[in-house]
LOVO-299867 format. One record per residue (C-alpha): x, y, z; residue in three letters. Coordinates in steps of 0.5 Angstrom, whole numbers, padded with zeros to 4 digits, always signed. Each point is the difference from the previous one (the first is absolute). Layout:
XYZALA
...
! end
This chain:
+0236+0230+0257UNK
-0002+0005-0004UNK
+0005+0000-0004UNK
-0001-0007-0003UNK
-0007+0001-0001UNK
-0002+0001-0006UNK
-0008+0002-0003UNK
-0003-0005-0006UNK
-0006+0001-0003UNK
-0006-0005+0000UNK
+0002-0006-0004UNK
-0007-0002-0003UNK
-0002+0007-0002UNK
+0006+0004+0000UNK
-0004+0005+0003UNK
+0003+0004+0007UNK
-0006+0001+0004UNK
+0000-0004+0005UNK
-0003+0001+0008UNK
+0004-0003+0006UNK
-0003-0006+0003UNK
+0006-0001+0005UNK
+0005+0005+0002UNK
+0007-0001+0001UNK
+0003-0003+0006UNK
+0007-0001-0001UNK
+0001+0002+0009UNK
-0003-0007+0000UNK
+0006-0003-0004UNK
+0004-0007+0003UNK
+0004-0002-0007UNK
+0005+0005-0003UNK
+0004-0005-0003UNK
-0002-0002-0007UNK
+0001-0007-0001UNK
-0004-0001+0007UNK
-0005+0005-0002UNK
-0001-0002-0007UNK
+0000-0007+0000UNK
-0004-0006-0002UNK
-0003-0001+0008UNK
+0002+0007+0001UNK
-0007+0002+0005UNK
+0001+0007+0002UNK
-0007+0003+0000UNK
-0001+0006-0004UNK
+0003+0006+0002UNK
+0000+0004-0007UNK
-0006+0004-0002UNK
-0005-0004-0004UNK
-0005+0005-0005UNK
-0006-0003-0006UNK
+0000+0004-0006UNK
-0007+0004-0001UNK
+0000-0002-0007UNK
+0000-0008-0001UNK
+0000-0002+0008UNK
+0006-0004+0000UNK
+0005+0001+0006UNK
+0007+0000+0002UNK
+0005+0003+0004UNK
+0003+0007-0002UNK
+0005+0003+0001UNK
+0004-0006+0000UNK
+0007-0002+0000UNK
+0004-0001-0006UNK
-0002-0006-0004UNK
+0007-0001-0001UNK
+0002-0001+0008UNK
-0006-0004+0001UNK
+0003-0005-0005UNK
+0007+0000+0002UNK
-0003+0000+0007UNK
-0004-0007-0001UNK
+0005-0003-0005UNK
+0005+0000+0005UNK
+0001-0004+0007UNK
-0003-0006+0002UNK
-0007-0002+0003UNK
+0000-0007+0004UNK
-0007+0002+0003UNK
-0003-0001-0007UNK
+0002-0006-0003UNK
-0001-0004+0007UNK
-0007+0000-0004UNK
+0001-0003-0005UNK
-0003-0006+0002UNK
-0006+0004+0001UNK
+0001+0004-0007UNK
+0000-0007-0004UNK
-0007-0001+0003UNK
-0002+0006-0002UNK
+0003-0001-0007UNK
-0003-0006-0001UNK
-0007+0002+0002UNK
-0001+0006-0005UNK
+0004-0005-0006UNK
-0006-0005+0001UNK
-0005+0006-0001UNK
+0004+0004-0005UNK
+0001-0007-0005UNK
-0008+0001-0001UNK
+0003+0006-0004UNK
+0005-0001-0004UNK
+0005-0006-0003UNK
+0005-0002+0003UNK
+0007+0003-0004UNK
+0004+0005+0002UNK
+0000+0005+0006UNK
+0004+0006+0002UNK
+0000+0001+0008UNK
+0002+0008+0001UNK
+0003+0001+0007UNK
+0000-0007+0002UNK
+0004+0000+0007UNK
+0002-0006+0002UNK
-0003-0004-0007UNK
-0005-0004+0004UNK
-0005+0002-0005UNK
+0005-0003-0006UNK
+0001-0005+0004UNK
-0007-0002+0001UNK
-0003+0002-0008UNK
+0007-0004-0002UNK
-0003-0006+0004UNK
-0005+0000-0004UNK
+0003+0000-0007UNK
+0001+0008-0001UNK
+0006+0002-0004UNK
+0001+0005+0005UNK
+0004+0007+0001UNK
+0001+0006+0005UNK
+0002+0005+0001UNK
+0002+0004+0007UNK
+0005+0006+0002UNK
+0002-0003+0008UNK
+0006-0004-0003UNK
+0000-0004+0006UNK
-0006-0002-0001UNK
+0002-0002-0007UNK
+0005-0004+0003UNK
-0004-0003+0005UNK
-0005-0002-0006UNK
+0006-0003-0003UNK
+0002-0004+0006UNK
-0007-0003+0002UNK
-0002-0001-0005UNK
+0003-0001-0006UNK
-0003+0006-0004UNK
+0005+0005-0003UNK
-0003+0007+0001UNK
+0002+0006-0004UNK
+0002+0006+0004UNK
-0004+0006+0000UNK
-0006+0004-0002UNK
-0005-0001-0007UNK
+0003+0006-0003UNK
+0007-0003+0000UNK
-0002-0006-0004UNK
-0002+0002-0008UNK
-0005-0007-0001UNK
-0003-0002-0007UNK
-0007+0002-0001UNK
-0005-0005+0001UNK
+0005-0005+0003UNK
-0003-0002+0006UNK
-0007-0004+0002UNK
-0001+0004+0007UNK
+0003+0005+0004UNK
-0001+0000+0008UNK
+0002+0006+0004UNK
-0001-0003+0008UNK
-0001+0005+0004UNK
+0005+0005-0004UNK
-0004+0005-0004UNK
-0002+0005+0006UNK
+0008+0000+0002UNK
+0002+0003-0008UNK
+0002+0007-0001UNK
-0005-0001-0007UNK
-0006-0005+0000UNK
-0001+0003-0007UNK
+0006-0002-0003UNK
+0001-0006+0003UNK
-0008-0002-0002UNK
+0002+0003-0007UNK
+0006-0004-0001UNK
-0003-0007+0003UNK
-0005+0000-0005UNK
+0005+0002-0006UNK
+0003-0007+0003UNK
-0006-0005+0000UNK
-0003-0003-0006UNK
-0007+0002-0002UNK
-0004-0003+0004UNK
+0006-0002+0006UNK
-0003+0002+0007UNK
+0003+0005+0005UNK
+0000-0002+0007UNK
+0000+0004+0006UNK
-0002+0002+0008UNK
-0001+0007+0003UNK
-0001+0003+0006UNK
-0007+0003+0000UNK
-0004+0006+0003UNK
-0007-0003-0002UNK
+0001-0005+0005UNK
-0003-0001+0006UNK
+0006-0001+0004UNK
+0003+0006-0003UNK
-0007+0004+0003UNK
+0001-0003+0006UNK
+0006+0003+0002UNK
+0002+0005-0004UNK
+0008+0002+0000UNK
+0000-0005+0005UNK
-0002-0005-0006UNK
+0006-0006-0001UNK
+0002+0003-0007UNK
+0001+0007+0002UNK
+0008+0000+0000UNK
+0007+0003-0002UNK
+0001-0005-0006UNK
-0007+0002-0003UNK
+0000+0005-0005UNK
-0007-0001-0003UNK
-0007-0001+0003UNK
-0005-0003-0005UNK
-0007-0001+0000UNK
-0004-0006-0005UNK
-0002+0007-0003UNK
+0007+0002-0001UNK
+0003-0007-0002UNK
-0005+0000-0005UNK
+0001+0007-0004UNK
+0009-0001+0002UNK
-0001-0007-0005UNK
-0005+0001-0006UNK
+0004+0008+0000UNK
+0007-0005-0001UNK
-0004-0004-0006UNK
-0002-0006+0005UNK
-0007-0002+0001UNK
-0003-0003+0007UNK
-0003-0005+0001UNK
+0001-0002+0007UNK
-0001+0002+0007UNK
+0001-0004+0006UNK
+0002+0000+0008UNK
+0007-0002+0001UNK
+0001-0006+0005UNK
+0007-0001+0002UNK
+0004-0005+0005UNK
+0005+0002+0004UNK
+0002-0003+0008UNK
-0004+0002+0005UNK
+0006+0002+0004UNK
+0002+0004-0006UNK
-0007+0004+0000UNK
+0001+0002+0008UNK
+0008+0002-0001UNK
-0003+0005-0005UNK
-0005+0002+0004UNK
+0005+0003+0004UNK
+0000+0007-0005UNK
-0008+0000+0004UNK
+0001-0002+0006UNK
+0006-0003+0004UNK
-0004-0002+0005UNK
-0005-0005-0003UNK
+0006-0002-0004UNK
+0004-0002+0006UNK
-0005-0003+0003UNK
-0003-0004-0005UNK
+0006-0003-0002UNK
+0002-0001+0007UNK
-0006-0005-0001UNK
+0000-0002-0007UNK
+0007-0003+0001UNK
-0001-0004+0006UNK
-0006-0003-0004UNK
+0002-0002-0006UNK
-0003+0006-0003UNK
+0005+0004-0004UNK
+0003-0004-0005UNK
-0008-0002-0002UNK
-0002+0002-0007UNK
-0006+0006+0001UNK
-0003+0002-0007UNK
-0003+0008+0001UNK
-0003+0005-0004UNK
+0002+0007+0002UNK
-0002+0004-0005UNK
+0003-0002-0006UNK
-0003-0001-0007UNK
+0003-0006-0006UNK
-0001+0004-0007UNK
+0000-0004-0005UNK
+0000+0004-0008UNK
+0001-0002-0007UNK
+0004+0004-0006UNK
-0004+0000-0006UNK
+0000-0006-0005UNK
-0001+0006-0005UNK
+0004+0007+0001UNK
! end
């Protein structure tokens, strides 16, 4: 394990002052594969150690494994556990489309790690000119298949777009798994127009649901390189030339019977036993919007530089 490992510094401030907030526990590791490991469902709790910079407060995991088998690790294999959501996943969509359109014209969007598309295929549903980018090549495949959307394969750094070329940028559920939020965040802002919206949702550390259950909270997982707080999210944006303007809880939809089969990281018996109950009822092909401690961020790229 060891050997894969490699050590970074703070990502906001640069600095390599940190205190350890989680030891490592790689003793409680359960998915060596990669693909398993690093994929879009992929649940495996933290096992890495987890450390906050002493400097600017932001939190992420280091030492971490190399960014470079973290991608090659997610953009391979399949993952028929997420995209039986999509249902779910356009419901979502098509709530936080409605909100966002109070700020900005419709015109056109970049999806950056878009999965399965049912964001594009929602925002084109709605009359979005629509792109994505995703490194899981099923996933692009799957996207194509269902949905009709052709899906460009990869990351953003493979792809040199115009400046100014786009009216929004979404990262759903993306940016906390990047090797280099700054870059990313450095280069959407490069490719949105002025005044374009960037739109993205993180897990958060002030919230209650991560107070309550410390490294237990839901979004403690392997596939998390980067803990954000609103104060963190807020410097990461305007130090990226992008101003925010927004913060809000973000509500997801998914099947109740989804929910309990993902519980099952936390405690097999309750899974077990309340999809032992759910399926005879009825209950687990049923719609539950929740909240776990996520936050919808809204930001801007200035109209003058």
């Amino acid at each position: 394990m060891q050997q894969i490992l490699e050590d970074v510094a703070c990502n906001l401030c640069g600095s390599k002052d940190t205190r350890v907030v989680y030891p490592a526990r790689y003793d409680l590791q359960q998915v060596a594969d990669l693909q398993d490991k690093f994929k879009s469902s992929g649940d495996e709790r933290l096992i890495d150690r987890v450390v906050q910079c002493k400097r600017c407060g932001l939190r992420y995991v280091n030492p971490r494994m190399n960014i470079s088998r973290v991608v090659k690790g997610y953009s391979e294999g399949t993952d028929e556990r997420f995209v039986s959501q999509a249902a779910g996943r356009e419901r979502t969509f098509a709530r936080q489309l409605k909100f966002i359109s109070k700020y900005v014209r419709k015109g056109r969007v970049l999806d950056i790690g878009t999965a399965g598309g049912s964001f594009l295929a929602v925002a084109k549903r709605q009359g979005w000119q629509v792109e994505g980018i995703e490194p899981n090549r099923w996933l692009c495949k799957w996207a194509l298949e269902h949905y009709s959307i052709p899906v460009r394969p990869g990351v953003l750094e493979d792809y040199r777009f115009p400046s100014n070329s786009f009216d929004m940028v979404t990262l759903w559920d993306v940016l906390e798994h990047t090797g280099d939020p700054g870059s990313v965040l450095t280069e959407c802002q490069r490719i949105l127009k002025p005044g374009g919206l960037l739109v993205l949702n993180v897990p958060d550390i002030d919230s209650l649901m991560h107070k309550a259950m410390g490294r237990r909270w839901f979004f403690y997982l392997s596939v998390h390189l980067y803990y954000f707080s609103k104060r963190t999210v807020r410097l990461i944006l305007r130090k990226n030339g992008l101003t925010p303007i927004l913060l809000k809880p973000h509500i997801q939809s998914l099947e109740f019977g989804y929910l309990l089969l993902r519980m099952e990281a936390y405690s097999k018996l309750l899974s077990k036993l309340g999809l032992a109950v759910a399926k005879p009822l009825g209950l687990a092909r049923l719609q539950i919007p929740y909240w776990l401690g996520q936050t919808l961020v809204l930001a801007r790229k200035p109209v003058q530089q």
